[in-house]
Structure formats: C-alpha cells, structure tokens
ZADO-1210 file (C-alpha; in nm, 4 decimals, padded with zeros to 6 digits):
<atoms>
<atom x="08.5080" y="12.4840" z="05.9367" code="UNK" pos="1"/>
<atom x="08.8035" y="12.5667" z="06.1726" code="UNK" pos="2"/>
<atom x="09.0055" y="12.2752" z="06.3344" code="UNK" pos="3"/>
<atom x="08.9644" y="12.1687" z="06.6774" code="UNK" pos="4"/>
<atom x="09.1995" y="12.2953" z="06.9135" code="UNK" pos="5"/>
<atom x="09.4955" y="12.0225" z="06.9409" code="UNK" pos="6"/>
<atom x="09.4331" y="11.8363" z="07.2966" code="UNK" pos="7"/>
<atom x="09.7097" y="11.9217" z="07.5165" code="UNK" pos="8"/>
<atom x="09.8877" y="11.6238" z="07.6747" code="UNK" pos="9"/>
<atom x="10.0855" y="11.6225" z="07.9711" code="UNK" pos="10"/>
<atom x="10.2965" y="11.3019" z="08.0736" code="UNK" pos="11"/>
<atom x="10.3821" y="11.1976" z="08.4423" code="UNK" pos="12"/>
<atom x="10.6831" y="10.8978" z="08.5061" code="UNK" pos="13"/>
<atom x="10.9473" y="10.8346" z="08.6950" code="UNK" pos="14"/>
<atom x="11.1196" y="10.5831" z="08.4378" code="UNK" pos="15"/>
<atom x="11.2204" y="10.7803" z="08.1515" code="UNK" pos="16"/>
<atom x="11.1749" y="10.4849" z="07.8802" code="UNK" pos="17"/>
<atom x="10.7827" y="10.4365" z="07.9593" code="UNK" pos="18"/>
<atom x="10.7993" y="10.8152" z="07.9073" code="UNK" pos="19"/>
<atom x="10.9525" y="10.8758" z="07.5841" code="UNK" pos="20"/>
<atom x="10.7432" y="10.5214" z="07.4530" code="UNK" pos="21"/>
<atom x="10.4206" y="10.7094" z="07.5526" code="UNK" pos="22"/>
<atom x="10.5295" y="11.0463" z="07.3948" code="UNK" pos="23"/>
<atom x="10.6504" y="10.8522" z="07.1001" code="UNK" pos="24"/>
<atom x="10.3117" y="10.6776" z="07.0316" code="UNK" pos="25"/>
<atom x="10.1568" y="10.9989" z="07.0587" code="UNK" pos="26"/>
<atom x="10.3107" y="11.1510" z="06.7789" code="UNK" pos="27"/>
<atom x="10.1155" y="10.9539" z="06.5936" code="UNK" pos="28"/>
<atom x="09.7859" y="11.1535" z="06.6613" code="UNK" pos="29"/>
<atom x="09.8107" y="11.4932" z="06.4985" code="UNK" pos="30"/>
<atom x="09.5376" y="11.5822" z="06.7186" code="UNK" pos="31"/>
<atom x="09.7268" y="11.5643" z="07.0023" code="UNK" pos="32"/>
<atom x="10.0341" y="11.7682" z="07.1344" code="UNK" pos="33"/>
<atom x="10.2669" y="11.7115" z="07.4629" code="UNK" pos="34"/>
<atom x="10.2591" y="11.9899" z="07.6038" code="UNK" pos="35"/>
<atom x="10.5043" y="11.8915" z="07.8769" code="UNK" pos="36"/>
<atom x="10.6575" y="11.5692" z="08.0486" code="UNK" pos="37"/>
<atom x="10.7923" y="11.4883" z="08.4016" code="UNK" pos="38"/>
<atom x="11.0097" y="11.2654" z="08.6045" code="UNK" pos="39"/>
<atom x="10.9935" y="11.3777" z="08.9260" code="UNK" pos="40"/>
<atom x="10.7945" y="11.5300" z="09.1338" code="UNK" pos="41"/>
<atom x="10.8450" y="11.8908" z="09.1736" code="UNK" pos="42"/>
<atom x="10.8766" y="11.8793" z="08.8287" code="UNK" pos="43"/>
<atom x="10.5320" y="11.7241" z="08.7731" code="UNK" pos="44"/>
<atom x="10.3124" y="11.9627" z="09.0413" code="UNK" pos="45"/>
<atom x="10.4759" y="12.2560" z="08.8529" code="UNK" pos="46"/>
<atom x="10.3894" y="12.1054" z="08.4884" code="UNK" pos="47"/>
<atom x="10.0455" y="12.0006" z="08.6262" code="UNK" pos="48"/>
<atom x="09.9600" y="12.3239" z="08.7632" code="UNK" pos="49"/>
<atom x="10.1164" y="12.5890" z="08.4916" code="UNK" pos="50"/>
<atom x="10.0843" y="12.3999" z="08.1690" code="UNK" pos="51"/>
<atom x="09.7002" y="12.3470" z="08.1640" code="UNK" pos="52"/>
<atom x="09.6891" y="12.0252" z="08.0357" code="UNK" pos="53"/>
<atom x="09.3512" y="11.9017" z="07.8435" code="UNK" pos="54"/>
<atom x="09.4911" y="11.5444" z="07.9665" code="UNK" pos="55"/>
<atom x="09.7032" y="11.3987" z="08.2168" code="UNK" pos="56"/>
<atom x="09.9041" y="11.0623" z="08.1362" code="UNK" pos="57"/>
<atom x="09.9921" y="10.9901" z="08.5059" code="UNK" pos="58"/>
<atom x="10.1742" y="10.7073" z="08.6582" code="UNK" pos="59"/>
<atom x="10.0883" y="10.5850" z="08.9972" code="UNK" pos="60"/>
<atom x="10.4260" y="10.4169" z="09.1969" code="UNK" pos="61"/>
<atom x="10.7087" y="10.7238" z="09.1685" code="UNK" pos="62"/>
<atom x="10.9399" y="10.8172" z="09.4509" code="UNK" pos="63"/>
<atom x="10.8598" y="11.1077" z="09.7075" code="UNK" pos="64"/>
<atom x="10.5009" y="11.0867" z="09.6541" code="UNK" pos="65"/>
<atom x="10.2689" y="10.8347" z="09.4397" code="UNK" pos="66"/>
<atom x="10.0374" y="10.9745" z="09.1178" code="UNK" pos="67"/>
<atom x="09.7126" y="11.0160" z="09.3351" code="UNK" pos="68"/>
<atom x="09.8828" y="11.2073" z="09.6206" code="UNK" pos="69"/>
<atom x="09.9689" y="11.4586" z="09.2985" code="UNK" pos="70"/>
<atom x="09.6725" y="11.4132" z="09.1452" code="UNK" pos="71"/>
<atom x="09.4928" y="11.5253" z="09.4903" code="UNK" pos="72"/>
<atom x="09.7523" y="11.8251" z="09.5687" code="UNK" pos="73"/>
<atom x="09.6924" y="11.9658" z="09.2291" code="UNK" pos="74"/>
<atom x="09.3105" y="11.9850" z="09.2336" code="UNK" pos="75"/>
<atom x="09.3356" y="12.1449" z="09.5531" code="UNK" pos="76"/>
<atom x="09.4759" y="12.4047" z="09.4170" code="UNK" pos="77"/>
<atom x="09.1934" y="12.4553" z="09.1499" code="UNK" pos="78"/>
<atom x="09.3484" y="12.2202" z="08.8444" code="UNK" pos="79"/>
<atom x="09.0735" y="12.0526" z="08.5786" code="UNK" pos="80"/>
<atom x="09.2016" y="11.7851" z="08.3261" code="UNK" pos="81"/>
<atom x="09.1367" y="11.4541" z="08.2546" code="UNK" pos="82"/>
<atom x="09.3615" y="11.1829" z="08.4077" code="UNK" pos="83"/>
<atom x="09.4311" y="10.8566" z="08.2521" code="UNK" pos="84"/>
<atom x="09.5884" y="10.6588" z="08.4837" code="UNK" pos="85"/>
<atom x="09.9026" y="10.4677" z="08.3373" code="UNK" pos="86"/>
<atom x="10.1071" y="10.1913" z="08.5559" code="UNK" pos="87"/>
<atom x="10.2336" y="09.8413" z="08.5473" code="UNK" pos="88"/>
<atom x="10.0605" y="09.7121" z="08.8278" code="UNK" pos="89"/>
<atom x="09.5988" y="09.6460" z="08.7582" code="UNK" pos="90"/>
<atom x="09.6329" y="09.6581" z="09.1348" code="UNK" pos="91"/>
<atom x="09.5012" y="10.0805" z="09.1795" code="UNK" pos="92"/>
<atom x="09.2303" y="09.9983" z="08.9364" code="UNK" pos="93"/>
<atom x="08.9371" y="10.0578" z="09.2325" code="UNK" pos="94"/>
<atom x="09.1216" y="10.3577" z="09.3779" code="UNK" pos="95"/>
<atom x="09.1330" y="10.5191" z="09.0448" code="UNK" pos="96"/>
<atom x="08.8084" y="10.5116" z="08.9505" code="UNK" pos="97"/>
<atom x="08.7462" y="10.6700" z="09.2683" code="UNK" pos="98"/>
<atom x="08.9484" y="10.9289" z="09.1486" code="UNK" pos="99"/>
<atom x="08.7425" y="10.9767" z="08.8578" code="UNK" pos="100"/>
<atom x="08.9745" y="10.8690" z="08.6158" code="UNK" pos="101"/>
<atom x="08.9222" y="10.8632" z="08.2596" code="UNK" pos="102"/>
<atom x="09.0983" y="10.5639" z="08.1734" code="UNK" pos="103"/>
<atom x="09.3368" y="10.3340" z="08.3112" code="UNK" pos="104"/>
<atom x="09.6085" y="10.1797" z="08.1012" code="UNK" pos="105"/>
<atom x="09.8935" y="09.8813" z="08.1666" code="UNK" pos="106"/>
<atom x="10.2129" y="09.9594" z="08.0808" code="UNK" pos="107"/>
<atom x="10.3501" y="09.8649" z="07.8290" code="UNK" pos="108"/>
<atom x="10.1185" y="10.1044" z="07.6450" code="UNK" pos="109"/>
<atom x="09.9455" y="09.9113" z="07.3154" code="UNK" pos="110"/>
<atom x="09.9153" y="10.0986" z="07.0444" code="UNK" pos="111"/>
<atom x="09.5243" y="09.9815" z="06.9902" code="UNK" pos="112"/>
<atom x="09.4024" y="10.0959" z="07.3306" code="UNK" pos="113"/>
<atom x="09.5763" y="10.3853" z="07.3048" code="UNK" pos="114"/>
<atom x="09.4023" y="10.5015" z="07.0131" code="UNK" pos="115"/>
<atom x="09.0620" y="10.3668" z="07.1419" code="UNK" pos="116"/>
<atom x="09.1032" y="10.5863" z="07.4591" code="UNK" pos="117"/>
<atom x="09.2223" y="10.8849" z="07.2356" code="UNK" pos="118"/>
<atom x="08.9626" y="10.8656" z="07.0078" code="UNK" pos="119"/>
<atom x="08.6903" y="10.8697" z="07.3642" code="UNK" pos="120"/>
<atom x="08.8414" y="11.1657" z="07.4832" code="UNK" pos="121"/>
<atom x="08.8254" y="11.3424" z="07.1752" code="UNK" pos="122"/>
<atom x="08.4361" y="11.2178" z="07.1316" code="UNK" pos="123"/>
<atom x="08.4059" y="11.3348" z="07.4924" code="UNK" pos="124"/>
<atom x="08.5232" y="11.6389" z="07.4224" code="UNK" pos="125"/>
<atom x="08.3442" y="11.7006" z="07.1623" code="UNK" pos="126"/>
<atom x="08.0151" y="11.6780" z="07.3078" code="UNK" pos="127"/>
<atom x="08.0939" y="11.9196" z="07.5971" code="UNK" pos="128"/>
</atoms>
C-alpha cells in the first residue's frame, strides 16, 4: 500500500518564538511537513496563496492586519485549506468558528492537543 501524501503545514506568527515552538513540535509527526512559515504579512498572503498548504497554523493579533482579515483576503482569491486557529487570547473563539475553523488552540501549544488535533485532521482527511 503506498503512503499517504505528507500533510503540508503552513505556519502564520508575528513572534518568532511561538513560531519555531510550533514548527519544532511538529517535527515530531512524520506525517506532517512545513511547508512554509511567516512573520509578517506580505510574507504570509504570498505563502498562503503559492504554497498550497493542506493546513494553516494561523495566529489571530499580528501587526498590519489580524489572522481573519488574511484568512478572508486569501479565500477570495480562490485558497482551500484547513485553518487552525492558534493565539493567546480564548477571546476570538466565536468569530472563529464562524470562520469555519478546524481547531482553535492557546498558545503555548501542548504537546497532547496538538497531537489530538493532528491525528483529526489526518482522520478527516482520510475519509474525504
């Protein structure tokens, strides 16, 4: 039986320690590859719209324009991944789900709940 395609991972923050802690803790699914991170912005839209990300690892409060304003701009523009919302603040919680979020996660990122969500998506996946 062939493997599964690796899920390609894209990660969205401003603060450049949440970032490499998230891509860190992902290199301990083999199933999973990063297929592109982003501090700002620009940076971000171009990532989000030329690296065809499986998922999206976004955070919501980041200068210039916040993770839903993004999130909007890019599926505009014809963009389909999954988005897990990932912030410090339970505070977007509502607005995210109206988003259609797959998951929302509190920074600092726990190990344990990372791997539950990983292990929906990939069940989620699977059954598409």
């Amino acid at each position: 039986m062939a493997e599964p395609e690796k899920i390609q991972v894209a990660i969205v923050d401003d603060n450049k320690d949440f970032l490499e802690s998230l891509k860190d803790h992902l290199s301990f699914f083999p199933e999973i590859e990063v297929c592109g991170t982003a501090t700002q912005y620009r940076q971000a839209r171009e990532l989000l719209l030329n690296g065809k990300p499986d998922l999206v690892f976004l955070d919501i409060e980041m200068p210039c324009k916040n993770g839903f304003e993004l999130l909007n701009e890019v599926r505009k523009k014809g963009c389909a991944f999954s988005v897990i919302f990932y912030t410090a603040y339970d505070k977007y919680m509502i607005q995210a789900l109206r988003e259609s979020a797959f998951d929302y996660i509190i920074k600092p990122v726990d190990m344990k709940e990372l791997k539950l969500v990983i292990e929906r998506f990939k069940k989620q996946r699977a059954e598409q």
